[in-house]
DOVO-25145 format. One record per atom (N, C-alpha, C): residue in one letter; atom name; y, z, x. Coordinates in steps of 0.02 Angstrom, whole numbers. Each point is the difference from the previous one (the first is absolute). Last residue first. Layout:
REM residues N
+-------+------+--------+--------+--------+
! torza ! keba !      y !      z !      x !
+-------+------+--------+--------+--------+
!     A !   CA !      Y !      Z !      X !
...
+-------+------+--------+--------+--------+
REM end
This chain:
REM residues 103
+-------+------+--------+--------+--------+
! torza ! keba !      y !      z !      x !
+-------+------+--------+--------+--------+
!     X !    N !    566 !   -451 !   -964 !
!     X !   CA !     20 !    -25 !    -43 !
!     X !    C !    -53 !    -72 !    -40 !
!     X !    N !      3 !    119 !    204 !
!     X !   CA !    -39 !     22 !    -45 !
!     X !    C !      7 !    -30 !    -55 !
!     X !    N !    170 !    -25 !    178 !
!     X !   CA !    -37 !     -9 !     15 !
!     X !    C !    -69 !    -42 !    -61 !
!     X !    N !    175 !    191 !     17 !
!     X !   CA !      7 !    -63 !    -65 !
!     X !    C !    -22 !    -65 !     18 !
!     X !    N !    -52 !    227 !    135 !
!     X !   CA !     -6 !     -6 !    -68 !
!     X !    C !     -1 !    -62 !    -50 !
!     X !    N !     88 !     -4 !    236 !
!     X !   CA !    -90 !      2 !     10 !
!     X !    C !      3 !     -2 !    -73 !
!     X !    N !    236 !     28 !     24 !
!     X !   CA !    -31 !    -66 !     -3 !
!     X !    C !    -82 !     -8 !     11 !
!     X !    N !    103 !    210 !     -2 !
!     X !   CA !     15 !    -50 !    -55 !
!     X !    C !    -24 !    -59 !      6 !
!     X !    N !    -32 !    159 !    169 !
!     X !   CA !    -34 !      6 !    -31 !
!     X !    C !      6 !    -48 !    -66 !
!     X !    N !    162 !    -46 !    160 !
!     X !   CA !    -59 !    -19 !      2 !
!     X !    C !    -60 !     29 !    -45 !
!     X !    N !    217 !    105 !    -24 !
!     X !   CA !     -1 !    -73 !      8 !
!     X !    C !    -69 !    -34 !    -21 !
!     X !    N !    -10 !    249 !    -11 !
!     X !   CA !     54 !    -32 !     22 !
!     X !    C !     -2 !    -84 !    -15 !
!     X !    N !    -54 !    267 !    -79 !
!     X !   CA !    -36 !    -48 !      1 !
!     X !    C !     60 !    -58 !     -3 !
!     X !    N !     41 !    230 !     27 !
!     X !   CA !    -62 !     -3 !     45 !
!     X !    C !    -52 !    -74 !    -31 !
!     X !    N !    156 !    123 !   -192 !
!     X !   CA !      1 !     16 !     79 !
!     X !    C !    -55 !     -6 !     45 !
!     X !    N !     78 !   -160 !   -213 !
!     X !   CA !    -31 !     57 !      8 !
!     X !    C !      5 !     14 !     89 !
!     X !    N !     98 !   -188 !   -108 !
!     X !   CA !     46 !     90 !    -24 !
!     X !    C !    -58 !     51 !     14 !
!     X !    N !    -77 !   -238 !     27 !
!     X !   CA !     57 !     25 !     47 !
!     X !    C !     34 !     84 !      5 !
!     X !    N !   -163 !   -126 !   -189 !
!     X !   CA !    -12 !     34 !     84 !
!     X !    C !     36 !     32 !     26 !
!     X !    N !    114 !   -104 !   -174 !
!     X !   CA !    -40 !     71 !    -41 !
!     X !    C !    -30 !     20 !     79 !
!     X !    N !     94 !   -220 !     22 !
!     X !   CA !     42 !     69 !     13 !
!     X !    C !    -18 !     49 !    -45 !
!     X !    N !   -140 !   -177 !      0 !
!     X !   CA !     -3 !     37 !     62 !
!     X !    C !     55 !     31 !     19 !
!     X !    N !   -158 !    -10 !   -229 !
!     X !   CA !     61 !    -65 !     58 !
!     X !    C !      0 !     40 !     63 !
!     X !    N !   -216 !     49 !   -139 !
!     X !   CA !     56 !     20 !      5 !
!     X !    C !     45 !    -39 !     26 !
!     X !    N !   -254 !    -34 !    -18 !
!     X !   CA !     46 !    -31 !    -62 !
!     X !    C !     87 !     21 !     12 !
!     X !    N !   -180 !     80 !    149 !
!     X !   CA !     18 !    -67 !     19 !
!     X !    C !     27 !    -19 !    -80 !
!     X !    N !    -41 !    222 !     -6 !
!     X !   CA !     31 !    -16 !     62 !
!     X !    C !     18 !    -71 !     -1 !
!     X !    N !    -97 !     67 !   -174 !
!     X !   CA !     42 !     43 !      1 !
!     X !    C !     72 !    -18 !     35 !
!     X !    N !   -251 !    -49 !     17 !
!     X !   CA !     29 !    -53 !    -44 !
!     X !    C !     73 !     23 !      4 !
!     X !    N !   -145 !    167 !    112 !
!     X !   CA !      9 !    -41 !      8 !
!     X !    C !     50 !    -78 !      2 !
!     X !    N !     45 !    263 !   -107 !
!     X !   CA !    -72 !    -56 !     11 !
!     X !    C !     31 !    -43 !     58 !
!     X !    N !    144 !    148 !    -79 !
!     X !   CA !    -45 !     34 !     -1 !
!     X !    C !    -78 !    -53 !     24 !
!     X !    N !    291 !     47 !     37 !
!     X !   CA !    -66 !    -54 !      5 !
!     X !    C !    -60 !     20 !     12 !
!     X !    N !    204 !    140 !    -15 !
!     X !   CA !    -20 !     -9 !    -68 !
!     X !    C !    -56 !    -69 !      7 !
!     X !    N !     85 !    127 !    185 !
!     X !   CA !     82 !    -32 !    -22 !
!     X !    C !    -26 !    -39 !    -77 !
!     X !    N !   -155 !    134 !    124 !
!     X !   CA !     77 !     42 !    -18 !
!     X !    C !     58 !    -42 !    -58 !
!     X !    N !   -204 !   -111 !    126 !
!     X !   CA !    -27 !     25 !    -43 !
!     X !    C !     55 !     67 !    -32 !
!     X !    N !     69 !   -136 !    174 !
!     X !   CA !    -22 !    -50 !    -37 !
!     X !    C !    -27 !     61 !    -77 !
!     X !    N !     11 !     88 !    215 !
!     X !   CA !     58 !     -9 !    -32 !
!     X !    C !     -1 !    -22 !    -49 !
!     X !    N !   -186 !     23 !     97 !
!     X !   CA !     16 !     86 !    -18 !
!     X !    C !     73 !     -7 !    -40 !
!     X !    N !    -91 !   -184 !    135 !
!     X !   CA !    -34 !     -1 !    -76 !
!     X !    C !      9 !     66 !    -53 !
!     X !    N !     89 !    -45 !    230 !
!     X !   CA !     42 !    -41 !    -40 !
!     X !    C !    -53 !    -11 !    -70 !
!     X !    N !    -89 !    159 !    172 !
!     X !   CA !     65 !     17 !    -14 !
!     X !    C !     53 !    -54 !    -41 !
!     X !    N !   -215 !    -47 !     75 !
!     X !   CA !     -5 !     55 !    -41 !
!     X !    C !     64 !     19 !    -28 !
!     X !    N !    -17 !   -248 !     51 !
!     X !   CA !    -23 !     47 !     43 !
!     X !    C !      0 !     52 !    -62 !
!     X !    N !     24 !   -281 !    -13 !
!     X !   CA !     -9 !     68 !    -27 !
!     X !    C !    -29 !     65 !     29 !
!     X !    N !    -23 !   -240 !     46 !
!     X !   CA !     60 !     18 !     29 !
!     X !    C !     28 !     62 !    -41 !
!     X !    N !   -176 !   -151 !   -134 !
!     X !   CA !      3 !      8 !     88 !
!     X !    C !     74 !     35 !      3 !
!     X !    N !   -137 !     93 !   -206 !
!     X !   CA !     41 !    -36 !     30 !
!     X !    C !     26 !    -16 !     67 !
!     X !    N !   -153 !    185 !    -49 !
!     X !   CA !    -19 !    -71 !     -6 !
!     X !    C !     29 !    -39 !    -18 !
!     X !    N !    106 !    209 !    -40 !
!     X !   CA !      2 !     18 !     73 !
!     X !    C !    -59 !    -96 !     17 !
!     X !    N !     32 !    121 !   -226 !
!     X !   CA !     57 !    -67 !     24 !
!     X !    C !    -13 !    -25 !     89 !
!     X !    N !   -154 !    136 !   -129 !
!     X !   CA !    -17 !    -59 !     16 !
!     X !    C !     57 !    -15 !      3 !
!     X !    N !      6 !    204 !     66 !
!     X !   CA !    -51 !    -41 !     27 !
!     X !    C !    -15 !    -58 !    -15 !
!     X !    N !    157 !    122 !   -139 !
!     X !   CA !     20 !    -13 !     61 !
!     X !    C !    -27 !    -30 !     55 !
!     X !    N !   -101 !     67 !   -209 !
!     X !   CA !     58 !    -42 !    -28 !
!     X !    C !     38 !    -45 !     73 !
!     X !    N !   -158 !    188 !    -10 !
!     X !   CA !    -36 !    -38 !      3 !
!     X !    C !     41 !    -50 !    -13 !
!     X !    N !    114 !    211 !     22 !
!     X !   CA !    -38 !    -35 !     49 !
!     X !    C !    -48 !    -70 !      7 !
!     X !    N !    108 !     88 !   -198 !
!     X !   CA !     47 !    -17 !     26 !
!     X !    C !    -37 !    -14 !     91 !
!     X !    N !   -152 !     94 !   -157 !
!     X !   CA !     31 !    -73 !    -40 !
!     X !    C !     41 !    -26 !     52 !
!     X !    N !    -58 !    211 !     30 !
!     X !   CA !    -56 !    -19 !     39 !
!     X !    C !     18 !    -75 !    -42 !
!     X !    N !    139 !    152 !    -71 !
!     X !   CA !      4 !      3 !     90 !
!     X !    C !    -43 !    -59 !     20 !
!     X !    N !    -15 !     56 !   -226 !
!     X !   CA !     98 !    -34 !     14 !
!     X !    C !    -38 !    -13 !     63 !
!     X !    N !   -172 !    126 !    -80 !
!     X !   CA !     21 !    -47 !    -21 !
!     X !    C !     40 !    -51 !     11 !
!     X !    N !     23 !    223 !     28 !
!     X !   CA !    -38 !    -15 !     62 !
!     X !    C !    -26 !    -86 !    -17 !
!     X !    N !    150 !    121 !   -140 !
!     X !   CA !     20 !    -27 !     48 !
!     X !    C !    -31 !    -14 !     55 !
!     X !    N !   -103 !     44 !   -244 !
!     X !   CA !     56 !    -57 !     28 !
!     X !    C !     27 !    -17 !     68 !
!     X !    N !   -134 !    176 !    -10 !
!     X !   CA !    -56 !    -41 !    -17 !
!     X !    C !     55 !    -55 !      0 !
!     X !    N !    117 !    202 !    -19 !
!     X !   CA !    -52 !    -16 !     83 !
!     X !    C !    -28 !    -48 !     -1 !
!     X !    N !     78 !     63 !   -218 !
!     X !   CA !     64 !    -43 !     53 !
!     X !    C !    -25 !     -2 !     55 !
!     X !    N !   -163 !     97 !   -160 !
!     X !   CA !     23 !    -73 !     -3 !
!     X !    C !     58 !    -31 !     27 !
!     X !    N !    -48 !    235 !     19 !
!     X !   CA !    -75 !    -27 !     47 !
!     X !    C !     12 !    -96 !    -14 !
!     X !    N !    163 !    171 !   -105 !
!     X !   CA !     -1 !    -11 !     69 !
!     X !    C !    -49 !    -41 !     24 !
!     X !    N !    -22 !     30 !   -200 !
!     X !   CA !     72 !    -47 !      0 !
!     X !    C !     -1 !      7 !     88 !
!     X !    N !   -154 !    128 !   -100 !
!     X !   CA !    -20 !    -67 !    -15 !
!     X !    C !     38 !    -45 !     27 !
!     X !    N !     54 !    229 !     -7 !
!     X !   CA !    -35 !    -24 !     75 !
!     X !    C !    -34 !    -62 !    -29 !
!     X !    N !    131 !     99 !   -132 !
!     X !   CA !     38 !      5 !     40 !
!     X !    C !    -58 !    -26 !     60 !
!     X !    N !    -76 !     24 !   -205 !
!     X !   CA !     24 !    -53 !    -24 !
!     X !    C !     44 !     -7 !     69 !
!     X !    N !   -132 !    184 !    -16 !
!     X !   CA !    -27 !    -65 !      1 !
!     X !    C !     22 !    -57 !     23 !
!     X !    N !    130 !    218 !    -59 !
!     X !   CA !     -5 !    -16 !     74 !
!     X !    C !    -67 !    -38 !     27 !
!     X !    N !     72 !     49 !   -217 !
!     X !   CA !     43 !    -38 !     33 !
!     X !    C !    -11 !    -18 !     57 !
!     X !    N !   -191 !      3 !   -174 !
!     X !   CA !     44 !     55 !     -1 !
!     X !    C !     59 !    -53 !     54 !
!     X !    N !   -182 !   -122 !   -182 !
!     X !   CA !     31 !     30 !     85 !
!     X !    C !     37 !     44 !     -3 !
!     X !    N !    -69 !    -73 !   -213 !
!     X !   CA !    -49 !     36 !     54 !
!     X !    C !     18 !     20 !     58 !
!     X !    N !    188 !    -38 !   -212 !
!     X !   CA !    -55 !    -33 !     50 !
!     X !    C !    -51 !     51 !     35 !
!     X !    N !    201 !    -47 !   -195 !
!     X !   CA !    -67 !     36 !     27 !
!     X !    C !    -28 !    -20 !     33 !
!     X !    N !    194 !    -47 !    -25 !
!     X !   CA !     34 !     27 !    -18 !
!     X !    C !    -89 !     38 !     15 !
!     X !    N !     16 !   -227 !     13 !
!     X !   CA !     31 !     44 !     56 !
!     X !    C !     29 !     70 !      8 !
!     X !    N !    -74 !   -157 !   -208 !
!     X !   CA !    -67 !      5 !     83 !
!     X !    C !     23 !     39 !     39 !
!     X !    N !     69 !     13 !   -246 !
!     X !   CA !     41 !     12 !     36 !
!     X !    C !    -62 !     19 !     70 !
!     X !    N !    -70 !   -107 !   -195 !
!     X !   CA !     48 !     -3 !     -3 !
!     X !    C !     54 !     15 !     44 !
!     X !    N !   -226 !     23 !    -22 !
!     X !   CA !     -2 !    -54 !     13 !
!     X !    C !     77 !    -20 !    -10 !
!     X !    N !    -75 !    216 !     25 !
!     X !   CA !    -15 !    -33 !     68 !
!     X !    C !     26 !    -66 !    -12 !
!     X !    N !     22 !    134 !   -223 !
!     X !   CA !     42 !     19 !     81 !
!     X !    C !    -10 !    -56 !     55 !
!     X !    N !   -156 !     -7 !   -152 !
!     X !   CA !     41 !    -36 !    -38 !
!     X !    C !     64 !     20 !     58 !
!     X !    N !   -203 !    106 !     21 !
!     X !   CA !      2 !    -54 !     31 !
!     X !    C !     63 !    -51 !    -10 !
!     X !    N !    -17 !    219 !    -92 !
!     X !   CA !      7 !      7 !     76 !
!     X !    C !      5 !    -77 !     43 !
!     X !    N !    -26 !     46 !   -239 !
!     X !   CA !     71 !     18 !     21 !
!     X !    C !    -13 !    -30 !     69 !
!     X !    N !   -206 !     12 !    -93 !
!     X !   CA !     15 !    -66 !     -3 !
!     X !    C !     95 !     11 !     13 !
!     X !    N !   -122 !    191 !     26 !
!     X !   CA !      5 !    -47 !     49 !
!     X !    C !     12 !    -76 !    -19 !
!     X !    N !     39 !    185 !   -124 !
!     X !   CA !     53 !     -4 !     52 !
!     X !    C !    -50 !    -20 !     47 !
!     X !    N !    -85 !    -10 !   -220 !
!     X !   CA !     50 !    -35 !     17 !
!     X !    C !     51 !      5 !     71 !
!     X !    N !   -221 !     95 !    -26 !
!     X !   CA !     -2 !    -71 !    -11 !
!     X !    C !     70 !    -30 !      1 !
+-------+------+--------+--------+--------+
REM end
């Protein structure tokens, strides 16, 4: 009786010190949840890029930029000045002016 009310008094005191999981649980939990994040990341950052890409005068490759150079949305875009645009590689003049356009 008492070394299990010990026992529980342990668990509730030191959680990590007893646990159920052994390590190599706790080692493939962690793995299986950074796959899940970065497949996550990937499939976010594609869908992020497709819709900058529905801005007129927005191609793949200047939404691939756009979306690097930290313009994650939309709003992002046409709220930005246009020497923040400018500094990005592969988006020129004119794309600037279609954008503030939108405005």
């Amino acid at each position: 009786m008492i070394s299990k009310f010990l026992g529980k008094l342990k668990s509730i005191l030191f959680k990590s010190a007893v646990s159920s999981e052994t390590p190599l649980k706790k080692e493939k939990k962690a793995a299986k949840s950074a796959k899940t994040k970065t497949k996550t990341k990937a499939v976010n950052s594609k869908k992020n890029i497709e819709t900058l890409t529905t801005l007129p005068g927005v191609g793949a490759k200047s939404a691939k930029a756009l979306y690097e150079a930290g313009f994650k949305t939309t709003k992002s875009v046409i709220a930005a000045d246009e020497k923040e645009l400018l500094a990005v590689s592969g988006v020129g003049i004119n794309l600037v002016k279609k954008l503030k356009k939108l405005k």
